[in-house]
N, C-alpha and C positions, 0 to 999 in steps of 0.2 A: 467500643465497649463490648463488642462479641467477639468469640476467641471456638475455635474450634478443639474437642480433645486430640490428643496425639495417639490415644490409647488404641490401636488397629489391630486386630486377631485375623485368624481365618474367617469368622464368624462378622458381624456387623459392627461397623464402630458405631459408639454409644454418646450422645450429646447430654450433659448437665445445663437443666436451665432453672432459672428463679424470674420470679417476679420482679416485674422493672421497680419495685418498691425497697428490692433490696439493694444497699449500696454496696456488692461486690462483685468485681468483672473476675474473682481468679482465686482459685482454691487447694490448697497444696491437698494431695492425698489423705492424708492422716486428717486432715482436718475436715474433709469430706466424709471419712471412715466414720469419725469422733459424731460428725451430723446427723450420718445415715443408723449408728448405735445410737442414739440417745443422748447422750453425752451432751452434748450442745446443743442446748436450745434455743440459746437466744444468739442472733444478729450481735456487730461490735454494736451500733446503734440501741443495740437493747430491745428490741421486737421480738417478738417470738417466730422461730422458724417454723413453719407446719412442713412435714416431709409427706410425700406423695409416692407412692410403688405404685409398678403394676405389678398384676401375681407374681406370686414367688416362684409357681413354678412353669414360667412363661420362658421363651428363650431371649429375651430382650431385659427380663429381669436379675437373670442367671448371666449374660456378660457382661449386664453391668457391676454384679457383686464381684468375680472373677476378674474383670478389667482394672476395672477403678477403685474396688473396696476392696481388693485382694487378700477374697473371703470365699465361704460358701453359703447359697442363699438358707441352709441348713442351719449354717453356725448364727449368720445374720439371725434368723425367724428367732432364736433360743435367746440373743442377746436382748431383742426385744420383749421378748416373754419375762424375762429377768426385770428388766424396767417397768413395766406396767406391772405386774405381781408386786413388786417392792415398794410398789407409788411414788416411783422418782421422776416418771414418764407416764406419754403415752406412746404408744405403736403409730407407726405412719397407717394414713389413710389409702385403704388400696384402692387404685382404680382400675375398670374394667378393659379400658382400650388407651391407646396413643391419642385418638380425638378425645378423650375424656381428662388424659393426664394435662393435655395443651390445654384443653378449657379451665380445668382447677386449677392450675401455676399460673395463668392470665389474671383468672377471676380472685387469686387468695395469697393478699399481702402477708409477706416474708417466705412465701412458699418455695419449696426447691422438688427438683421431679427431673428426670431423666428419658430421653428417647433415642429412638434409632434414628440413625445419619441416613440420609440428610434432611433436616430438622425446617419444616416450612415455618419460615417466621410470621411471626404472630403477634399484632399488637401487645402490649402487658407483659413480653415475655424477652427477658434477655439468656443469649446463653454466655455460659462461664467458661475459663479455661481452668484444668485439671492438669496442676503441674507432677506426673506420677515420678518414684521415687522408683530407682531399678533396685 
């Protein structure tokens, strides 16, 4: 049920994980994108997904928008600014470190959060696979 990304730069590969609460081992690009915007909120199951960043202007936040949401964490912050002004959303919850991102995606059903490889597993915590689209 864990899968590794494929998505490798110069820079660090980047792992997507969710809460073992959520029922998905594998998530196409776009639909990860559509997650990390706002867009999607809810689980197929119907739960709400809580999104989790570390800073925006972190370099583990910055390859993940660039790798896997092939974006900029610029364009990302504006998309979210849109969603919460308009009250369609809210903004992901930032977290301050890597031990704080694995503690809150353990600790917070339907949550999805991202970190740098290689990803020490952690009770609560599956990671996903991130099928990117060239």
């Amino acid at each position: 049920m864990t899968g590794i990304i494929k998505a490798e730069t110069d820079q660090m590969p980047v792992a997507v994980l969710v809460n073992q609460s959520v029922n998905v081992d594998e998530l196409s690009s776009v639909q990860l994108r559509m997650i990390f915007a706002g867009r999607t909120q809810f689980w197929q199951d119907g739960s709400r997904i809580q999104v989790f960043v570390l800073p925006t202007d972190g370099p583990v936040h910055q390859q993940f928008c660039r790798t896997l949401l092939n974006t900029y964490p610029y364009q990302l912050k504006r998309i979210w600014q849109r969603v919460v002004y308009s009250g369609q959303g809210d903004a992901p919850t930032v977290v301050d470190s890597v031990a704080q991102m694995s503690a809150m995606i353990a600790a917070t059903p339907g949550a999805i959060g991202y970190l740098p490889q290689p990803v020490n597993e952690k009770e609560g915590i599956l990671m996903i696979t991130v099928e990117t689209t060239q």
